[in-house]
C-alpha positions in Angstrom: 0.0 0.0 0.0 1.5 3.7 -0.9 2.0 6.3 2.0 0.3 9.1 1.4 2.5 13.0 1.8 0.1 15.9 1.6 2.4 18.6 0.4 1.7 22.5 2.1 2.1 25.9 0.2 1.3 27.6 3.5 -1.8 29.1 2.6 -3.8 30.0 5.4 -6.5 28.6 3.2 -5.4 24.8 3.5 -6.8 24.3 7.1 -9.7 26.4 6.5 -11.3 24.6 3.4 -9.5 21.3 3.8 -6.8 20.9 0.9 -3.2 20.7 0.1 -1.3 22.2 -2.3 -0.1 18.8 -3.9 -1.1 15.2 -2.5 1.3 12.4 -3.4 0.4 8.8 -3.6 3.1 6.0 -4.4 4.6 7.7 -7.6 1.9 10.0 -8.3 1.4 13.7 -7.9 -1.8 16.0 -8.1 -1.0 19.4 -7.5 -4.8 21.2 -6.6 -6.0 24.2 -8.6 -3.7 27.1 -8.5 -4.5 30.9 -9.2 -2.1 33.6 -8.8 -1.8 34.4 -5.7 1.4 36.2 -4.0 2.4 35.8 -0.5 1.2 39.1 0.8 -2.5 37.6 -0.6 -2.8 39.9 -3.6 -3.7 38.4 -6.9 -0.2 38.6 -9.4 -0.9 40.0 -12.6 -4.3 41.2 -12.2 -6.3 40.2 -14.8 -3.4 39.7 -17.4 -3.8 36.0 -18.5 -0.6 35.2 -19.2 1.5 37.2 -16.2 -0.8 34.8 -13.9 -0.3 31.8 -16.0 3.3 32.0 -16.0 3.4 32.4 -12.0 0.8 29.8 -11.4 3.2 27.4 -13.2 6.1 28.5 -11.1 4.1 27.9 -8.3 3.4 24.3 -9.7 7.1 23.8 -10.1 7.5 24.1 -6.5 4.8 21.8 -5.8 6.2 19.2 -8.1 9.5 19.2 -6.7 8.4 19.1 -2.8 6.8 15.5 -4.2 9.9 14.8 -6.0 8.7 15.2 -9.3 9.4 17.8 -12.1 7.4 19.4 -15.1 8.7 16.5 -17.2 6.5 14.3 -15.2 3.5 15.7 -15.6 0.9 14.0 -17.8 -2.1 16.3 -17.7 -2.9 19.6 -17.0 -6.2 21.8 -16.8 -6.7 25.2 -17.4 -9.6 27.2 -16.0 -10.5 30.8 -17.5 -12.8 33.4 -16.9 -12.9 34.8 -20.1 -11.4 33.0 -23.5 -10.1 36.2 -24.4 -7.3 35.6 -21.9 -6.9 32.0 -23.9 -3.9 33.3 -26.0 -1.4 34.7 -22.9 -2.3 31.6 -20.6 -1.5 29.2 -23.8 1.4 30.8 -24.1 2.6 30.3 -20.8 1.3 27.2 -20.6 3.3 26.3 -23.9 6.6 27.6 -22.5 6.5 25.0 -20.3 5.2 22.1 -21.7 5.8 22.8 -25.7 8.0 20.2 -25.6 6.5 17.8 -22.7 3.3 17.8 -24.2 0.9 16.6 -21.2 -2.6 15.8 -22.4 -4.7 19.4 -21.1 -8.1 21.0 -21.1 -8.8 25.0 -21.1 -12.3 25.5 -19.8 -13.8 28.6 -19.3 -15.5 29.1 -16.1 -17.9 31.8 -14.3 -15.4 32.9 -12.1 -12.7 32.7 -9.5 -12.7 33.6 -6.0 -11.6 37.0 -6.8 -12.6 39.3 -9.7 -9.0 40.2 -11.2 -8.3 36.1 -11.4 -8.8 35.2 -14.7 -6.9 31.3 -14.7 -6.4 28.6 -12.2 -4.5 25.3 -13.3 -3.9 22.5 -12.0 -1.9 19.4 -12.8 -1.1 15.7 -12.2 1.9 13.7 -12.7 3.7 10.6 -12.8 6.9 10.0 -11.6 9.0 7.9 -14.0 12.9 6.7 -13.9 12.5 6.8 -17.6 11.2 8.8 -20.2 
């Protein structure tokens, strides 16, 4: 049977609703929804697609290698936007990243975030491979 290690971001909202940044079971990794938020708790980029994106993904990248894992082990991603307008920037970022990787993905749009200048949460799983 795999352990189970619930990976933290620190967000005071973990306790509150119940969640972890990442959960990791046996060689798998599921990193939750992610919007861009900075440490002081003001939304990064506000309302610019691809400036949130690209920090949400950073944020990933953290997550992923707390579980021992990196972007190269990720086989799916899913992108949740307010607005397709803001498809192109958060493709891009998304792209950036994975252009080469090439995880199976979704971008949905959605009626909202929890706070009106976020305009994309993503969130990922992965598998952790020796080889690829």
């Amino acid at each position: 049977m795999s352990k189970r290690k619930n990976i933290s971001s620190g967000s005071p909202w973990e306790p509150t609703i119940g969640y972890s940044r990442a959960v990791k079971v046996g060689n798998m990794v599921f990193v939750s929804g992610t919007a861009a938020v900075g440490e002081d708790g003001n939304t990064v980029g506000p309302g610019d697609g691809y400036t949130q994106a690209k920090f949400i993904l950073e944020k990933i990248g953290k997550a992923l290698k707390q579980a021992g894992a990196s972007f190269e082990d990720v086989v799916r991603t899913r992108m949740y936007i307010t607005d397709f307008a803001h498809e192109g920037g958060v493709g891009k970022a998304h792209g950036e990243v994975f252009s080469v990787i090439r995880p199976a993905t979704a971008i949905i749009q959605i009626a909202g975030l929890i706070k009106p200048d976020m305009v994309v949460e993503i969130e990922a799983d992965a598998i952790i491979t020796d080889t690829y």
